[in-house]
C-alpha positions as CSV (number, residue, x, y, z in Angstrom):
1,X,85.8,74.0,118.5
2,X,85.4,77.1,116.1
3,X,85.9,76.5,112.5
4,X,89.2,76.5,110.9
5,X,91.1,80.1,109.2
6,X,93.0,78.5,106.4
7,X,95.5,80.3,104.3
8,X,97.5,78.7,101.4
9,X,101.2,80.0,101.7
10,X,103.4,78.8,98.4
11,X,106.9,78.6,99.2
12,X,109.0,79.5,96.3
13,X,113.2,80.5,95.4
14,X,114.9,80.6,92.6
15,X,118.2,78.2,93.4
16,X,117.7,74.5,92.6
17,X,120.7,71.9,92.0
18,X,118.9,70.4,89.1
19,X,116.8,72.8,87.8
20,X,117.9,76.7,88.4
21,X,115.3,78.9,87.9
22,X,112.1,76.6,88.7
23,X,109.4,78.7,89.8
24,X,110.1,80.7,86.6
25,X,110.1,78.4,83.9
26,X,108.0,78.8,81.2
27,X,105.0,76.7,81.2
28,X,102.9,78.0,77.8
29,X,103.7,81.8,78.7
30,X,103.1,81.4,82.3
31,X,105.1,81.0,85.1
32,X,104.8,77.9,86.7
33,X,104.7,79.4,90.1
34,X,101.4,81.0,89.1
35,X,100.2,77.5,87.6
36,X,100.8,76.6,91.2
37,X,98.8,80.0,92.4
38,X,95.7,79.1,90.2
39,X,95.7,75.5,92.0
40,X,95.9,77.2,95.1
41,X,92.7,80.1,93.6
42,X,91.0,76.6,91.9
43,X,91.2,74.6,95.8
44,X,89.2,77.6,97.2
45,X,90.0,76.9,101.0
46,X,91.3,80.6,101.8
47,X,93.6,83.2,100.9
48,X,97.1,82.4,98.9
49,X,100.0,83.7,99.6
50,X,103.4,83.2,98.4
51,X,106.7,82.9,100.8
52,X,109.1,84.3,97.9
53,X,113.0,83.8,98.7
54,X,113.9,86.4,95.7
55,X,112.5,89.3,94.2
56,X,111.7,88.3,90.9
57,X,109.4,86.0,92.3
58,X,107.1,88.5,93.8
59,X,107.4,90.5,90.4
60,X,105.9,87.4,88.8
61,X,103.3,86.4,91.4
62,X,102.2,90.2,91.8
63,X,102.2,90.7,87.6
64,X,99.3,87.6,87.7
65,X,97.4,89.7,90.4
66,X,98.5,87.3,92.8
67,X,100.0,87.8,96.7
68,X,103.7,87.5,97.7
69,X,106.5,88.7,100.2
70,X,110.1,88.3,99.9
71,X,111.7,86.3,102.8
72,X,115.1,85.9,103.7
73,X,116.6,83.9,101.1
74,X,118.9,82.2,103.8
75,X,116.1,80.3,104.9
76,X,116.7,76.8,105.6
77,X,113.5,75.4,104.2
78,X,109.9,75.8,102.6
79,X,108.6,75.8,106.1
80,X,110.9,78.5,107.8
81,X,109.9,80.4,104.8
82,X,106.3,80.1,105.4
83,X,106.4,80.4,108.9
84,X,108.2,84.1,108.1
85,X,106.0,85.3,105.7
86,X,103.0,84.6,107.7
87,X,104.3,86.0,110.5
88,X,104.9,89.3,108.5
89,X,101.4,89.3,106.8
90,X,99.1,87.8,110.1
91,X,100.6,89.2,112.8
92,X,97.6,89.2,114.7
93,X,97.0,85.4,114.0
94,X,93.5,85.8,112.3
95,X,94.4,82.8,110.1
96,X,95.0,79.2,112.5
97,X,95.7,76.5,110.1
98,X,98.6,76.7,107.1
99,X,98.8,74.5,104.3
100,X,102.5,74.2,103.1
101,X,101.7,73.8,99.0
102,X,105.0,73.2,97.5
103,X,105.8,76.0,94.1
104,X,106.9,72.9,91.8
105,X,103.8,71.2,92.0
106,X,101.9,73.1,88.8
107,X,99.3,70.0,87.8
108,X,98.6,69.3,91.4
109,X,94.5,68.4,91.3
110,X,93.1,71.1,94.0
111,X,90.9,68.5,95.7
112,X,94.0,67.3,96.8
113,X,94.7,70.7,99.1
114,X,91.1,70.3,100.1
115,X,92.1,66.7,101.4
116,X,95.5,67.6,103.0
117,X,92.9,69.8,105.9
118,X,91.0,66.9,107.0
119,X,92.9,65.5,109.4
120,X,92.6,68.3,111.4
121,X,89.0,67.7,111.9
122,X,90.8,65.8,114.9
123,X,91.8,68.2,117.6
124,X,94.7,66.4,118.5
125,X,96.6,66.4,115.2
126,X,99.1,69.0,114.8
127,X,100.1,68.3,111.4
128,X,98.4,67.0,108.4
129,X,99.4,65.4,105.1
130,X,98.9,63.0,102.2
131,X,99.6,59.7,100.6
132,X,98.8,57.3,97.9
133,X,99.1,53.5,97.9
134,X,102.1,52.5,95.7
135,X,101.0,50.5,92.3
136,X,104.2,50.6,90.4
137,X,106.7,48.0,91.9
138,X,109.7,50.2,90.8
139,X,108.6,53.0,93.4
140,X,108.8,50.4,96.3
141,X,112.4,50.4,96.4
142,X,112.7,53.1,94.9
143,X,114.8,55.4,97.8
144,X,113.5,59.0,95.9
145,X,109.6,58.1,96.6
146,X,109.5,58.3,100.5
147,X,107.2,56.3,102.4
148,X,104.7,56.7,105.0
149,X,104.2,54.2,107.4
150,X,100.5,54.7,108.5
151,X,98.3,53.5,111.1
152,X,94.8,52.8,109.0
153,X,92.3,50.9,109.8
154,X,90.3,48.5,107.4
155,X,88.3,50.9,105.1
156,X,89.9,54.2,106.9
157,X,91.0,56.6,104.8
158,X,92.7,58.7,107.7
159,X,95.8,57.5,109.7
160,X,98.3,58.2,111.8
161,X,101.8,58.6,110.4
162,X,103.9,56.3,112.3
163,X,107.1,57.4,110.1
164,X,108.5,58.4,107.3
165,X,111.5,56.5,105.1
166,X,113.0,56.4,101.9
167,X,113.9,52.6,102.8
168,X,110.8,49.9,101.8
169,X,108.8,50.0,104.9
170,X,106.8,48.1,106.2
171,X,108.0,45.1,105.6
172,X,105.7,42.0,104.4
173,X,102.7,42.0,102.9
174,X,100.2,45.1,102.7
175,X,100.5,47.8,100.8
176,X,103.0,50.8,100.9
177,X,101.9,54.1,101.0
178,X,103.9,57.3,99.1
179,X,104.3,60.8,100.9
180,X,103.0,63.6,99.3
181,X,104.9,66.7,100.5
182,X,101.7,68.6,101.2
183,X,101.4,69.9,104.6
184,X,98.2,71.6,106.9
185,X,99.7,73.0,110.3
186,X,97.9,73.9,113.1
187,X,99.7,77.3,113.2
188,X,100.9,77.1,116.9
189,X,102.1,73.4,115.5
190,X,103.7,75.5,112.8
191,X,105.9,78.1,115.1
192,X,106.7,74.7,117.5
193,X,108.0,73.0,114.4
194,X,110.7,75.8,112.8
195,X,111.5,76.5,116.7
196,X,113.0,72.5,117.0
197,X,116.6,72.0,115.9
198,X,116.9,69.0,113.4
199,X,116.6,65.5,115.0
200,X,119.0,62.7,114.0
201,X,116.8,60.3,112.1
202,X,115.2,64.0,109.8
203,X,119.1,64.0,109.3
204,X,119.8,60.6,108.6
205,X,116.9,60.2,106.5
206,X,116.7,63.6,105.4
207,X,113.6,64.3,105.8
208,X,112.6,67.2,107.8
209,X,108.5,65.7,109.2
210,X,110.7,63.0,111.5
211,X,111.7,66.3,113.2
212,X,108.5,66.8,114.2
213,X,107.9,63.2,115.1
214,X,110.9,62.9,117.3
215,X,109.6,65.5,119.0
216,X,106.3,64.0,119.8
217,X,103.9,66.0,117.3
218,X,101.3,64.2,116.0
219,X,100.7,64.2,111.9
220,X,97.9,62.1,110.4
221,X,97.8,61.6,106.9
222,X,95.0,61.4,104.3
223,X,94.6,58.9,101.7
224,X,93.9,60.3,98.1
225,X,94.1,58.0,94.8
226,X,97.0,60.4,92.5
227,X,100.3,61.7,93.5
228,X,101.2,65.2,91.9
229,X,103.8,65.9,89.4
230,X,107.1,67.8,91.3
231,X,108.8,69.4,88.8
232,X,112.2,68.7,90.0
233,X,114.3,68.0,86.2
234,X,114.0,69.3,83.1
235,X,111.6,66.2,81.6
236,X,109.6,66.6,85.0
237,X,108.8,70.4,83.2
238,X,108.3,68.7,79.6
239,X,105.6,66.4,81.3
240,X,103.8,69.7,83.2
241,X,103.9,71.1,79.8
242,X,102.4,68.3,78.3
243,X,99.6,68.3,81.0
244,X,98.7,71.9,80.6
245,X,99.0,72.1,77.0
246,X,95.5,74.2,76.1
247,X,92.7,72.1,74.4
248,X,92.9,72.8,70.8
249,X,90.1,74.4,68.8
250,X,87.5,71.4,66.9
């Protein structure tokens, strides 16, 4: 099997419910969508690109030296909007796999986009992603951190996602494992998924992966040790700013 084409896309718009403006806040005189873009730069698996739903976006991206392209800003979701933009910039399909990074995730460690691409090592997984075993107790029940039920056997550190839930499952013993909204498509996998209307339980549940497990596509999901900071409130930026405060001078 030839080896892998990678390309980062960065899906990015400015409307949010609880926090307008996101991928433009402030983060010590940087955007935080280009915190996101040097995470992307620091992970080194390929080119970057950012799926931009509005125009000041690509301003901001493009002012950091960085890549963008405005998409619709109709666009249902992060992954429509990456599946257009690549489609615009690779229409000749040079690039095979896409990993989906998220624009709110501006302290995300970059071995973790290095992590979300080995599952693909398996021919047969369409779709790859991450999780981390649960150690606060709160987050178990907690309906906000959605949970993947995995597959894993003792010692593996690669399984196959089973589901996806924002209820406690699996129920007794074990661990519980929380999804980390970091995708790798296989890029036919990609078109396949954005072609499928939404399924009943990625309604109920709302989450949009079931869709692609009610349709039979296989995800697997790597194991890492930290979940990222999503910048999703206003004290969710306060934290990122704590996090990327620079070093002072000794």
């Amino acid at each position: 099997m030839p080896a892998a084409r990678p390309i980062v896309v960065i899906p990015a718009r400015l409307a949010a419910t609880r926090l307008p403006d996101k991928p433009l806040a402030d983060i010590h005189g940087v955007p935080m969508i280009v915190h996101v873009l040097r995470r992307a730069v620091e992970a080194d698996v390929g080119p970057i690109l950012v799926a931009a739903g509005d125009a000041a976006i690509v301003e901001a991206v493009a002012a950091a030296g960085g890549h963008a392209v405005l998409t619709d800003p109709a666009l249902p979701s992060g992954s429509d909007r990456v599946h257009a933009a690549l489609e615009r910039i690779d229409p000749g399909r040079r690039h095979d796999v896409v990993v989906n990074l998220q624009g709110d995730l501006p302290t995300i460690d970059p071995a973790l986009i290095r992590a979300a691409l080995a599952p693909l090592d398996d021919p047969a997984v369409d779709i790859a992603t991450l999780a981390a075993a649960i150690g606060e107790a709160r987050e178990r029940t907690d309906p906000n951190v959605v949970k993947a039920v995995i597959a894993l056997a003792p010692g593996a550190r690669i399984g196959r996602a089973l589901y996806f839930s924002r209820a406690t499952v699996p129920s007794g013993d074990g661990p519980l494992y929380h999804h980390i909204g970091l995708y790798a498509f296989r890029r036919a996998a990609l078109a396949r998924f954005v072609a499928l209307p939404q399924g009943a339980l990625e309604r109920r549940e709302r989450l949009e992966q079931l869709r692609a497990l009610e349709n039979g596509m296989r995800i697997d999901v790597a194991c890492v040790d930290t979940v990222p900071l999503g910048v999703d409130t206003s004290a969710d930026l306060d934290r990122a700013r704590a996090m990327l405060a620079p070093a002072r001078p000794r």
